[in-house]
MMTF fields as JSON, N, C-alpha, C and O atoms, coordinates in Angstrom:
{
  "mmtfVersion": "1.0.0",
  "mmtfProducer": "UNKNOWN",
  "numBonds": 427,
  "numAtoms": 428,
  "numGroups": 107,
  "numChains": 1,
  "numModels": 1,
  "chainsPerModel": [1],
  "groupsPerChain": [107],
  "chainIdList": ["A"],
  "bondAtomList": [4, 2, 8, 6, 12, 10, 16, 14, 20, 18, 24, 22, 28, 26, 32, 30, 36, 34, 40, 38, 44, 42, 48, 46, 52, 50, 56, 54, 60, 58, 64, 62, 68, 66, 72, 70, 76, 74, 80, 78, 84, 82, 88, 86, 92, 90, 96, 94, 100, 98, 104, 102, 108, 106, 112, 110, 116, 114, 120, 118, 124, 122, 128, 126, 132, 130, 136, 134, 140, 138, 144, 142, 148, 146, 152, 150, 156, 154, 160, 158, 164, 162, 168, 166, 172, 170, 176, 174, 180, 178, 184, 182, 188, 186, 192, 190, 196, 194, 200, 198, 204, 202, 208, 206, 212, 210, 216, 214, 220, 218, 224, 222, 228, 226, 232, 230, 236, 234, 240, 238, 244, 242, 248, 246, 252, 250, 256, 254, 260, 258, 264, 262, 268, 266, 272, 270, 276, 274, 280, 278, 284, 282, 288, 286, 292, 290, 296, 294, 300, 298, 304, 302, 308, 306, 312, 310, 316, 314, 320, 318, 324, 322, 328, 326, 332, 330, 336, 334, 340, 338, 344, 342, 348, 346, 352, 350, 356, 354, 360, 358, 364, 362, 368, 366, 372, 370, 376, 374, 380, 378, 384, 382, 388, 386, 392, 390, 396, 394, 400, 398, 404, 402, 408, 406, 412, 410, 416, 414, 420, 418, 424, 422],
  "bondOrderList": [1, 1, 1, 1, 1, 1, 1, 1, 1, 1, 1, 1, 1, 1, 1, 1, 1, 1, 1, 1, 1, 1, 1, 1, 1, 1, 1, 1, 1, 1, 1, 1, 1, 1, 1, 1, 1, 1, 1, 1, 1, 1, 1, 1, 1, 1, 1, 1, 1, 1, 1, 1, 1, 1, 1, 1, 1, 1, 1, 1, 1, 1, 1, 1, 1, 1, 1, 1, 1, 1, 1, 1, 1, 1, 1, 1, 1, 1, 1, 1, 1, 1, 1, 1, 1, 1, 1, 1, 1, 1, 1, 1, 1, 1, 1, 1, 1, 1, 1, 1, 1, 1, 1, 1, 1, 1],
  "groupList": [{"groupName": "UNK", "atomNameList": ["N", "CA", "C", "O"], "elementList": ["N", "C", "C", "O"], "formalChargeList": [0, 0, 0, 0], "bondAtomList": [1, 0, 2, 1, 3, 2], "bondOrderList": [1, 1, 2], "singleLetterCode": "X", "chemCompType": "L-PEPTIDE LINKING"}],
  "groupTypeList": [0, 0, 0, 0, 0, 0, 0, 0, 0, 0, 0, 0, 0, 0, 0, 0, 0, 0, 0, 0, 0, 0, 0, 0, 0, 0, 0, 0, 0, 0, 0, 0, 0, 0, 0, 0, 0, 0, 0, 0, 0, 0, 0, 0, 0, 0, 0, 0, 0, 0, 0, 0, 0, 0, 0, 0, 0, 0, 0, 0, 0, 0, 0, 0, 0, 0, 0, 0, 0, 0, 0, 0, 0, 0, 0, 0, 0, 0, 0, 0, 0, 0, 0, 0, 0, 0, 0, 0, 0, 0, 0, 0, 0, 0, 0, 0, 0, 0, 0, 0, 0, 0, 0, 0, 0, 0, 0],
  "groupIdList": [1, 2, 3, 4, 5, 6, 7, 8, 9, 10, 11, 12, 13, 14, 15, 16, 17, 18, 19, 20, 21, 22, 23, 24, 25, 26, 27, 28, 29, 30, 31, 32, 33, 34, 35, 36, 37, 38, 39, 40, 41, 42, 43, 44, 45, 46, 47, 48, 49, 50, 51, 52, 53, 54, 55, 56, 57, 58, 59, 60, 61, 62, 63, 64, 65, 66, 67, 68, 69, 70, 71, 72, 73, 74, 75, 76, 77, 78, 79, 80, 81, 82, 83, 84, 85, 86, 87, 88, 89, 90, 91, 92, 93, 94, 95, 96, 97, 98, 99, 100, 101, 102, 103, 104, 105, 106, 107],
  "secStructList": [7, 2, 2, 2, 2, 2, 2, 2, 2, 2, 2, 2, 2, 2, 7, 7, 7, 7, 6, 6, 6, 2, 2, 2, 2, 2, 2, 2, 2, 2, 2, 2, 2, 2, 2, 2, 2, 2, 2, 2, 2, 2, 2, 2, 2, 2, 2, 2, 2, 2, 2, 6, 2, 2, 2, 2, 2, 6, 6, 6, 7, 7, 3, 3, 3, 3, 3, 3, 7, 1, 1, 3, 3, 3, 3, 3, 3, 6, 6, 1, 7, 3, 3, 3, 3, 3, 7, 7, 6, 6, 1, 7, 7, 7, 7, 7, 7, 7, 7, 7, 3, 3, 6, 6, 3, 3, 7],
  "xCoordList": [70.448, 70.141, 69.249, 69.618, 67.805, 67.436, 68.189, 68.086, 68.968, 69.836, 70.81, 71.708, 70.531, 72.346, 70.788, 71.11, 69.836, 69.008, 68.631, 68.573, 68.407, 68.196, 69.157, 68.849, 70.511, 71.905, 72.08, 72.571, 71.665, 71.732, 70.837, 71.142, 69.689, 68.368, 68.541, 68.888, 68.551, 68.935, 70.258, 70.366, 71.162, 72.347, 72.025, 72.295, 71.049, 70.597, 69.825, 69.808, 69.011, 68.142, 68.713, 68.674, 69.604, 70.29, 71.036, 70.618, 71.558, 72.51, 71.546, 70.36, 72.288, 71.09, 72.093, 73.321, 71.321, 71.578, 71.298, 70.25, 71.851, 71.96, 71.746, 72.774, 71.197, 70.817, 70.413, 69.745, 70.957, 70.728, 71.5, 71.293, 72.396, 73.12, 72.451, 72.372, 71.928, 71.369, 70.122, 69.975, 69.342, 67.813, 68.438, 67.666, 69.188, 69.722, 69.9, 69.81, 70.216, 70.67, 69.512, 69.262, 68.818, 67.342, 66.584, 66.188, 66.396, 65.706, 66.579, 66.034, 67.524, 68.33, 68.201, 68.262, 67.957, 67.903, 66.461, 66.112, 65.647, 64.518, 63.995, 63.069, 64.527, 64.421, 65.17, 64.835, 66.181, 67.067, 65.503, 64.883, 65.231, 64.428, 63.011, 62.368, 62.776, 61.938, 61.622, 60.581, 63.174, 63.22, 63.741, 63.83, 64.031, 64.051, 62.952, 62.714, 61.878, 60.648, 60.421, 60.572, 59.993, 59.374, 60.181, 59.733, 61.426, 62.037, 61.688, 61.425, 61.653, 61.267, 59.679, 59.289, 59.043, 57.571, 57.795, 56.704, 58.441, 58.508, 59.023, 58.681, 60.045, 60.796, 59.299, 58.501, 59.349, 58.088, 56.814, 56.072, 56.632, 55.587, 56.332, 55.621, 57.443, 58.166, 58.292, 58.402, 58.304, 58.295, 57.247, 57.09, 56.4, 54.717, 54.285, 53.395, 55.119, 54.606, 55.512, 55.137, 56.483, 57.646, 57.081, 57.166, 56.538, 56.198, 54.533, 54.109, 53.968, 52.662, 53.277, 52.653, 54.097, 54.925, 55.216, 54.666, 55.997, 55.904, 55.153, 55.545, 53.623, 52.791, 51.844, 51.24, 51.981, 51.434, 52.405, 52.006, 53.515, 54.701, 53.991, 53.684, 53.657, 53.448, 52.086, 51.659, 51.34, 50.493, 49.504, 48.284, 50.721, 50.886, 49.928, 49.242, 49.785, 49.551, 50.64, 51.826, 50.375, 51.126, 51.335, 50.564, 52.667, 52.261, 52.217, 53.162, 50.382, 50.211, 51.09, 51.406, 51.198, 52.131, 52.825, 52.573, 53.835, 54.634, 54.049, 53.843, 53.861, 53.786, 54.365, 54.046, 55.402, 56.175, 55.231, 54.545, 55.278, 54.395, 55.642, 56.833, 55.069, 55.835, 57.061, 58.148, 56.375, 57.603, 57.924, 58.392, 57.736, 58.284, 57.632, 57.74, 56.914, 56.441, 54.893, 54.89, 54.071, 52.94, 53.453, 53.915, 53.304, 52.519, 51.862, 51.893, 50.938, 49.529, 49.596, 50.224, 48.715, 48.352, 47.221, 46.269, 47.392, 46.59, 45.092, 44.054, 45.308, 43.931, 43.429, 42.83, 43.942, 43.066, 44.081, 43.712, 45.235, 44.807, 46.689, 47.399, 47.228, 48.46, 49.056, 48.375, 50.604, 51.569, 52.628, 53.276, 52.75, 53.468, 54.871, 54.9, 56.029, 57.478, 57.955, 57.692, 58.694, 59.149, 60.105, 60.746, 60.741, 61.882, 62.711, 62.213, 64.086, 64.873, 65.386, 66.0, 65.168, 65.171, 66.152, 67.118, 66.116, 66.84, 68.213, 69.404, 67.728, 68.616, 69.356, 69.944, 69.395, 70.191, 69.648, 68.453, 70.51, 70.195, 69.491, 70.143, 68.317, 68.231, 68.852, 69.449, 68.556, 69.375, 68.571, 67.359, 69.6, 69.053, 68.096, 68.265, 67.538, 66.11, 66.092, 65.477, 66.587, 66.299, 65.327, 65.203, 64.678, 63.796, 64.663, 65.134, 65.153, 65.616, 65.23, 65.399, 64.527, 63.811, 64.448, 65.179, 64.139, 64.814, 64.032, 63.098, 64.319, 63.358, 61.914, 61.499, 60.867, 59.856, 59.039, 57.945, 60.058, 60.388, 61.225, 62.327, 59.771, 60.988, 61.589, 60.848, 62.71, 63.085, 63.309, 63.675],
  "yCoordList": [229.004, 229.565, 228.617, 228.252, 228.107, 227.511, 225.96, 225.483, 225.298, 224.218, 224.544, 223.781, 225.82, 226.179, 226.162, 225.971, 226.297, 226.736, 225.239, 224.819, 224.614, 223.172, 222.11, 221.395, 222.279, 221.577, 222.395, 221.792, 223.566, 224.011, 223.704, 223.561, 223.63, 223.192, 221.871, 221.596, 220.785, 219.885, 219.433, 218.238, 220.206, 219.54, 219.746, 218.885, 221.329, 221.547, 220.909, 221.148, 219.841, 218.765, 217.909, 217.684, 217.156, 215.848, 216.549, 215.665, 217.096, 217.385, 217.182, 217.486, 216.676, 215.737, 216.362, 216.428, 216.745, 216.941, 215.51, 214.962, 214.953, 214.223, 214.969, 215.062, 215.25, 216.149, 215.129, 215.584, 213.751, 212.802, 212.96, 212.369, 213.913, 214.233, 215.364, 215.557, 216.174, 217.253, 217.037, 217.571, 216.538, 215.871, 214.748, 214.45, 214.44, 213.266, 214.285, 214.081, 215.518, 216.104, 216.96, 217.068, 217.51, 218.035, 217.15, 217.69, 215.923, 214.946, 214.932, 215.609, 214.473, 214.777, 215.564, 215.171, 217.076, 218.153, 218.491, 219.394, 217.731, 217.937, 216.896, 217.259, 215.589, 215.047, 215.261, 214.828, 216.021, 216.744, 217.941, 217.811, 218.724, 219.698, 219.249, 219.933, 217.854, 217.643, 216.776, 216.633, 216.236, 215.842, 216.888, 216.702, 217.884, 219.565, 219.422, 219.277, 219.393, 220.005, 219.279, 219.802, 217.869, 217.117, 217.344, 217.494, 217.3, 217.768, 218.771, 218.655, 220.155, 221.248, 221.237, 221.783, 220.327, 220.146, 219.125, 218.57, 218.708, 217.855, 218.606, 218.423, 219.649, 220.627, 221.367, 221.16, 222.207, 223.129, 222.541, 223.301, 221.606, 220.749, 220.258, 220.089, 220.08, 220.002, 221.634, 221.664, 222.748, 223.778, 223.752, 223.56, 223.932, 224.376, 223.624, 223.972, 222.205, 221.663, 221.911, 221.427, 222.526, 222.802, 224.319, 224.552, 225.179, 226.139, 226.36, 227.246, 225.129, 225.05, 224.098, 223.99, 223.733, 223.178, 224.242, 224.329, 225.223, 226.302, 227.25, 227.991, 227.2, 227.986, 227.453, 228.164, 226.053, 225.341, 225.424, 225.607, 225.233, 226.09, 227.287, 227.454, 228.281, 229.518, 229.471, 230.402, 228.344, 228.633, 227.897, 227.962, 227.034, 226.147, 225.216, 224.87, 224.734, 223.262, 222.059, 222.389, 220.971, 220.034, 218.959, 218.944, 217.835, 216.813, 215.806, 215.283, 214.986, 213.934, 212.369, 211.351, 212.574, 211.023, 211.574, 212.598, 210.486, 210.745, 209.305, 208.3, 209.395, 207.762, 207.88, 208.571, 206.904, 206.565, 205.854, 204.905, 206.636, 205.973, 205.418, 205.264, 205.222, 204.636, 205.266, 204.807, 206.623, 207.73, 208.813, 209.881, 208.655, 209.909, 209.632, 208.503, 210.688, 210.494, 211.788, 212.97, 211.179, 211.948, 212.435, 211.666, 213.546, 213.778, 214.702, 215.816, 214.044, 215.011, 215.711, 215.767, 216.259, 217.746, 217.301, 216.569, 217.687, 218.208, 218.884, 218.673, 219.602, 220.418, 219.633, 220.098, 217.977, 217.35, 217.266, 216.494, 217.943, 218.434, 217.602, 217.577, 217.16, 216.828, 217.2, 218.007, 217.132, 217.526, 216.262, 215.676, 215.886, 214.933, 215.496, 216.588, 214.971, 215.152, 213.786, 212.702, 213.895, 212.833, 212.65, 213.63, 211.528, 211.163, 211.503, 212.176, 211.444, 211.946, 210.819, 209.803, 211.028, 209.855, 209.597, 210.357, 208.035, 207.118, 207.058, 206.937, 207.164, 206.894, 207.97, 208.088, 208.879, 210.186, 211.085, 211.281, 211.452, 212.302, 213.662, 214.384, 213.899, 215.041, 216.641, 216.546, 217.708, 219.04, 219.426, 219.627, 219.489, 219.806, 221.329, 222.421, 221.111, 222.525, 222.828, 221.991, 223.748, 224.049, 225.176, 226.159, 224.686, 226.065, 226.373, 225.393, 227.822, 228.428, 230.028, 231.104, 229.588, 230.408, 231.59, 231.624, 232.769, 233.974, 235.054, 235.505, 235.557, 236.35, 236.222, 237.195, 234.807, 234.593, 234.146, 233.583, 234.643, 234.358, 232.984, 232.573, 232.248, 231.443, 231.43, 231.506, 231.349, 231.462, 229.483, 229.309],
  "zCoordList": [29.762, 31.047, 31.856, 32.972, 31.201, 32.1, 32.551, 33.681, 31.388, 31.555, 32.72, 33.077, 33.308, 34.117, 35.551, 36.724, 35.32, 36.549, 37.092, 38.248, 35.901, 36.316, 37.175, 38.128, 36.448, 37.01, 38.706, 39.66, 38.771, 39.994, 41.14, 42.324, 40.573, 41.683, 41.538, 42.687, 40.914, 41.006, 41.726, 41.999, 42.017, 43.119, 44.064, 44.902, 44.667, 45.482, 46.469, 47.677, 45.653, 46.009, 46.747, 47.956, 45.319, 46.076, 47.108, 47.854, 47.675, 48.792, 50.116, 50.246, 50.885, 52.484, 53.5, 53.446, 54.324, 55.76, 56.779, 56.438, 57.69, 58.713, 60.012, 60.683, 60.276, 61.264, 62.761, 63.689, 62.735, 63.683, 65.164, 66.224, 64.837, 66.151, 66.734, 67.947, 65.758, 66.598, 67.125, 68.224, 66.782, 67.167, 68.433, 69.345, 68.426, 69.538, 71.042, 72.253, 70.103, 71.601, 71.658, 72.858, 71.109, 71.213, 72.29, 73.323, 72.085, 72.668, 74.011, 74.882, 74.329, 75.212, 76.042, 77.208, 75.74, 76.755, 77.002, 77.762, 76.331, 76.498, 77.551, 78.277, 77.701, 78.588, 80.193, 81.296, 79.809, 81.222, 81.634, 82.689, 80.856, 80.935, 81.806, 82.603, 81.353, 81.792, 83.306, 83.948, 83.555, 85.124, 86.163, 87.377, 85.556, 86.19, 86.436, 87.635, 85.569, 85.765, 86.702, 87.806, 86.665, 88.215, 89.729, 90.866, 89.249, 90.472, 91.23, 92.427, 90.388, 90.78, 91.65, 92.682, 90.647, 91.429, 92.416, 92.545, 93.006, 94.079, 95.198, 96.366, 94.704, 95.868, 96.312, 97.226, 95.321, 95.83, 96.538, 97.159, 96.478, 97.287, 98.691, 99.681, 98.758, 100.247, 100.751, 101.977, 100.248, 100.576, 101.106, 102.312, 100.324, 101.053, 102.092, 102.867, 102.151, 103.378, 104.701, 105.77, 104.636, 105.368, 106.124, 107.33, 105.162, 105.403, 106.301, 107.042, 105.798, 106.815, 108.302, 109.358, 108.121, 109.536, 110.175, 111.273, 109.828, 110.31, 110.938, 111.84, 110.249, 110.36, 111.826, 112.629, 111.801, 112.728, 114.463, 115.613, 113.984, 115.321, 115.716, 116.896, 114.663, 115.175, 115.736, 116.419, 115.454, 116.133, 117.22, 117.372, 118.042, 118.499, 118.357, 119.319, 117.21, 116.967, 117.373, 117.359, 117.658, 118.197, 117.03, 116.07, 117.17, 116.216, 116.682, 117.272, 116.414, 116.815, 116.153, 116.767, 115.329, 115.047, 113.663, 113.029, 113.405, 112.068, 111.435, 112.116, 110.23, 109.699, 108.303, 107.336, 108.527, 107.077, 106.358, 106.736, 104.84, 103.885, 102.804, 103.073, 101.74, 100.976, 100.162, 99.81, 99.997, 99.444, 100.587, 100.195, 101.828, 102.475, 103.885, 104.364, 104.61, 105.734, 105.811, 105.469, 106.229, 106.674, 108.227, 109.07, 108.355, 109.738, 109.876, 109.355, 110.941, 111.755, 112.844, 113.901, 112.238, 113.64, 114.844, 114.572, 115.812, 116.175, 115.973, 116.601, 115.078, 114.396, 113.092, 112.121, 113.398, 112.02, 110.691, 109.806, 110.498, 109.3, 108.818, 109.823, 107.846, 107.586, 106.883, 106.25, 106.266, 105.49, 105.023, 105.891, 103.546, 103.127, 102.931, 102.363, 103.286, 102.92, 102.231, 102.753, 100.992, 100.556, 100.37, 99.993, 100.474, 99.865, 99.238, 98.336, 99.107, 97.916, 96.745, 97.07, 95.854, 94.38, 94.229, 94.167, 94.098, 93.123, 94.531, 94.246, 95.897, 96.848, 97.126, 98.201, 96.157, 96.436, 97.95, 98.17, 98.682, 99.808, 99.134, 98.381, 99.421, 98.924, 99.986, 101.058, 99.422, 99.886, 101.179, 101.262, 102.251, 103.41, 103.681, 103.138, 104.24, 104.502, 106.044, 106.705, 106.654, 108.154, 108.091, 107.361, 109.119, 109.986, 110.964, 111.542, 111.465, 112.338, 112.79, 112.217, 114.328, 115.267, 115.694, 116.684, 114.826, 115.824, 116.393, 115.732, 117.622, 118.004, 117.409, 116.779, 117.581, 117.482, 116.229, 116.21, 114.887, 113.589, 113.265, 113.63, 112.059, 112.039, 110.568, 109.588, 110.485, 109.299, 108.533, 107.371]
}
């Protein structure tokens, strides 16, 4: 009996998994996962500045100059104060964003 327990845990042993394809694609989607992630934080930071553009329309602030920086464009207000928009990566056009004015609202 224990000679039959031994021959068994012992094949058990030697037998190997390669598990190099699946860790390949682990790594893989973890790196997709993770230029989601910056992307996403790059959108949402053009939001918030899109949305204080907005806020500045509504409340008639003016814009004193645009200045292209190195990834996108600054521009200033009037009331001091600015908003960065950047670029879209690696040359790609990024996804168009409109503001559109209705009855005093802007969407």
């Amino acid at each position: 009996m224990a000679a039959s327990f031994l021959l068994i845990l012992s094949g058990a042993i030697s037998c190997t998994f390669d598990d190099t394809e699946l860790q390949n694609s682990i790594d893989d989607l973890t790196a997709r996962i993770e230029a989601l992630e910056n992307f996403q934080e790059q959108v949402q930071g053009d939001i918030a500045s899109l949305q204080e553009i907005i806020a500045k329309l509504q409340s008639s602030v003016t814009v004193n100059n645009v200045v292209e920086t190195e990834n996108g464009y600054t521009i200033n207000f009037s009331d001091g104060t600015s908003v960065t928009i950047s670029n879209g990566k690696d040359g790609m056009t990024p996804p168009s964003i409109t503001v559109v004015e209705e009855g005093g609202t802007y969407y």
